[in-house]
C-alpha positions as CSV (number, residue, x, y, z in Angstrom):
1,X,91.6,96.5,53.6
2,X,91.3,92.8,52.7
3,X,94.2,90.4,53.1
4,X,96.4,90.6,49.4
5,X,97.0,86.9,49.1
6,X,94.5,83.6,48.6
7,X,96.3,80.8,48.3
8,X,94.1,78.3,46.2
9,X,94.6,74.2,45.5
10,X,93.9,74.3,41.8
11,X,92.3,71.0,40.0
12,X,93.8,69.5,36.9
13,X,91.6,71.3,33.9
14,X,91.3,74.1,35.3
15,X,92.2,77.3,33.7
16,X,93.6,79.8,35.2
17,X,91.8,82.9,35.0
18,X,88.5,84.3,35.5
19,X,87.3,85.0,32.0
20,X,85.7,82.9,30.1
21,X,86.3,79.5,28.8
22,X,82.8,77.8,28.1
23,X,83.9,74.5,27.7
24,X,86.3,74.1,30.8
25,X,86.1,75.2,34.4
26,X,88.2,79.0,34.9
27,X,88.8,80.6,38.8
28,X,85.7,82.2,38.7
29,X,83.8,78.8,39.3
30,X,85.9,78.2,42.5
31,X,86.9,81.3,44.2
32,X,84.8,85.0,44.8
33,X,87.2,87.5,46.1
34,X,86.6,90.5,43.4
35,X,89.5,92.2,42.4
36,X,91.8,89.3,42.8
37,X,94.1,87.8,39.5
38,X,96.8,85.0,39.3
39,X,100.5,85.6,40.4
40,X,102.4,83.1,37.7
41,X,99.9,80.4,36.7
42,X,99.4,76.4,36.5
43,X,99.0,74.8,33.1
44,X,95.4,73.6,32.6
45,X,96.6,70.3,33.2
46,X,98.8,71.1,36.0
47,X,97.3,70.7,39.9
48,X,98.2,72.3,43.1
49,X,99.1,75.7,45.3
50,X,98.2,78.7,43.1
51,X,98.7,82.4,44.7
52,X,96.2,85.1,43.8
53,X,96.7,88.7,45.0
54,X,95.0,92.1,44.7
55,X,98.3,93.6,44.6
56,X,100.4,94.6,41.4
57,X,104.0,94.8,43.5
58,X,103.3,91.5,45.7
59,X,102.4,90.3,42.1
60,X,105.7,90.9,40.7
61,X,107.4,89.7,43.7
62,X,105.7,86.4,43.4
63,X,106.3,86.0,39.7
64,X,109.5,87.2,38.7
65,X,112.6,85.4,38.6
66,X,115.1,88.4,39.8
67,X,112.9,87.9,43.4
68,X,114.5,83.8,43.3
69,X,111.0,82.7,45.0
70,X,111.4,78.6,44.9
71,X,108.6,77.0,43.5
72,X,108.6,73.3,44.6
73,X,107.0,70.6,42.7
74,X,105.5,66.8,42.8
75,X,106.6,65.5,39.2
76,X,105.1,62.2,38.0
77,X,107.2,60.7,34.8
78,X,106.8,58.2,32.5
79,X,109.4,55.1,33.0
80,X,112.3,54.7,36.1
81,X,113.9,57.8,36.7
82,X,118.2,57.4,36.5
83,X,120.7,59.2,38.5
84,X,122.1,60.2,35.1
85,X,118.8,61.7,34.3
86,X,118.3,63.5,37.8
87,X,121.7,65.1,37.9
88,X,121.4,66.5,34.3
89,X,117.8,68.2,35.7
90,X,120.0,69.7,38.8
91,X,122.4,71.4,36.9
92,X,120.3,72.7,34.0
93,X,118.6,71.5,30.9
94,X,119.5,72.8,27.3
95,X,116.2,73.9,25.9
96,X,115.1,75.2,22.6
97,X,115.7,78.8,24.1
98,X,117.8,78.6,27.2
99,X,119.2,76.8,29.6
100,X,117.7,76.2,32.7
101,X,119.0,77.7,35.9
102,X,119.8,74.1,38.3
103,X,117.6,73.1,40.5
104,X,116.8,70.8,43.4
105,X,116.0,67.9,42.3
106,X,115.5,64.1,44.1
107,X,113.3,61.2,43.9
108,X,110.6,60.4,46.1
109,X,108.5,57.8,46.7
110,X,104.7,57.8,45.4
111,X,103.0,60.8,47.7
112,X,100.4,59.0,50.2
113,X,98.7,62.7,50.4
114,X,97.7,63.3,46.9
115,X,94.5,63.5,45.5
116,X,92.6,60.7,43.0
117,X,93.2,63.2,39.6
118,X,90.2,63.3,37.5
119,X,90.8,62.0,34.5
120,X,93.3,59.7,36.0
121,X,96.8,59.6,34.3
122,X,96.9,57.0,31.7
123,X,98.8,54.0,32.7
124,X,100.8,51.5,30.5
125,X,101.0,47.7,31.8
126,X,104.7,47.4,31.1
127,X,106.2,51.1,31.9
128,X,106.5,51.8,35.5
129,X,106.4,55.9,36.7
130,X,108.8,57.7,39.0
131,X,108.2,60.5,41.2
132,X,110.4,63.8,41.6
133,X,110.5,66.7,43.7
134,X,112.0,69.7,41.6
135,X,112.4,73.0,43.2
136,X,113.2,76.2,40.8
137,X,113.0,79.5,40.8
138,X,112.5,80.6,37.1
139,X,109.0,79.8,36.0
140,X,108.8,79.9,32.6
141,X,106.4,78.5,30.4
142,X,106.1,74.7,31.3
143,X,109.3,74.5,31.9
144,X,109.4,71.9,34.3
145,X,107.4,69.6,31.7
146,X,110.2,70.3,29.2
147,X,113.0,69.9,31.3
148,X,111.9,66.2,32.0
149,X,111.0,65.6,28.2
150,X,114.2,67.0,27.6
151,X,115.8,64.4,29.7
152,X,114.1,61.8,28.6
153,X,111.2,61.1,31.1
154,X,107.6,62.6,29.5
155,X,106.0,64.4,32.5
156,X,102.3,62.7,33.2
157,X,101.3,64.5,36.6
158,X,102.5,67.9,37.7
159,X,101.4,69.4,41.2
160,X,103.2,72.6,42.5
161,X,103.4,71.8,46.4
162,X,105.1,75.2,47.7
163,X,106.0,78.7,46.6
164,X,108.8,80.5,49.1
165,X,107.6,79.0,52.4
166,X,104.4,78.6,51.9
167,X,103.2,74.8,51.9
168,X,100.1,73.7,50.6
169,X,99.8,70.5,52.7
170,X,100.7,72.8,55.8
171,X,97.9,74.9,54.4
172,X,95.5,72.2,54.8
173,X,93.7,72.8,51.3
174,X,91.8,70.4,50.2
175,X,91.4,70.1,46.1
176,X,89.6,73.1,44.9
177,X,89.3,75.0,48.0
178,X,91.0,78.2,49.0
179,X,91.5,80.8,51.9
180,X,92.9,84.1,52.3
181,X,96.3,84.3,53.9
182,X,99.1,86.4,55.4
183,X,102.1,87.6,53.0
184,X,104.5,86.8,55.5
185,X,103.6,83.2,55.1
186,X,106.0,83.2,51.8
């Protein structure tokens, strides 16, 4: 039997899934493991650790939100993050059609270990950026781009770093690669 779980560092435009898209890059372009589909998913224009499996119940326990698995993320946003701004994220964001659950949430400086993204991120002379990490455990559709519009501070870069325990500088993956792994490394 074949090892359940790739972890893969996804590029920014790709999309993910393995059927077709002519004019952008899908999974199938980067990975060949048959049999294998997304468990959750990255925005096309979101980067980083994306888990693939081969099995429906690791799947589930992956994606949904009853399982709490933390999903930890590198967020790039337009302007200088506030305190004010950073403690409204931890507790929870009013959305169109919920509130968020809180989160972890903290500055950090620039990442030195990031990738060049191609296209770059557009840059404005006179508005500086701020980096977050933001740990959550729901998932749902770009939420973690609408919390931090909804706060004020437009996402430009978004790289998932971790799911559970698994790390994907720990991992070693460079951008667009991938390798099979163990499910106890989540």
């Amino acid at each position: 039997m074949t090892t359940p779980l790739i972890a893969f560092n996804k590029p920014y435009g790709v999309i993910c899934q393995f059927s077709g898209d002519e004019q952008r890059p899908t999974l199938k372009h980067y990975i060949e493991a048959e049999g294998y589909y997304p468990a959750g998913r990255l925005d096309t224009d979101s980067e980083g650790l994306l888990l693939l499996t081969n099995d429906g119940r690791l799947q589930a326990k992956i994606t949904e939100p009853k399982y709490k698995l933390p999903k930890t993320y590198w967020v790039q946003v337009e302007g200088a993050i506030t305190e004010s701004a950073i403690l409204q994220l931890a507790k929870g964001v009013k959305l169109k059609e919920f509130t968020t659950e809180p989160a972890n949430v903290f500055a950090i400086p620039t990442p030195e270990n990031l990738w060049q993204r191609h296209p770059p991120i557009r840059e404005r002379k006179f508005i500086p950026t701020s980096w977050l990490s933001i740990t959550i455990k729901e998932g749902k559709n770009r939420q973690v781009r609408r919390m931090c519009a909804a706060v004020g501070f437009p996402c430009l870069r978004l790289v998932r770093v971790q799911i559970g325990q698994l790390n994907l500088f720990k991992q070693g993956l460079a951008l667009g690669q991938w390798n099979y792994i163990e499910t106890n490394m989540l």
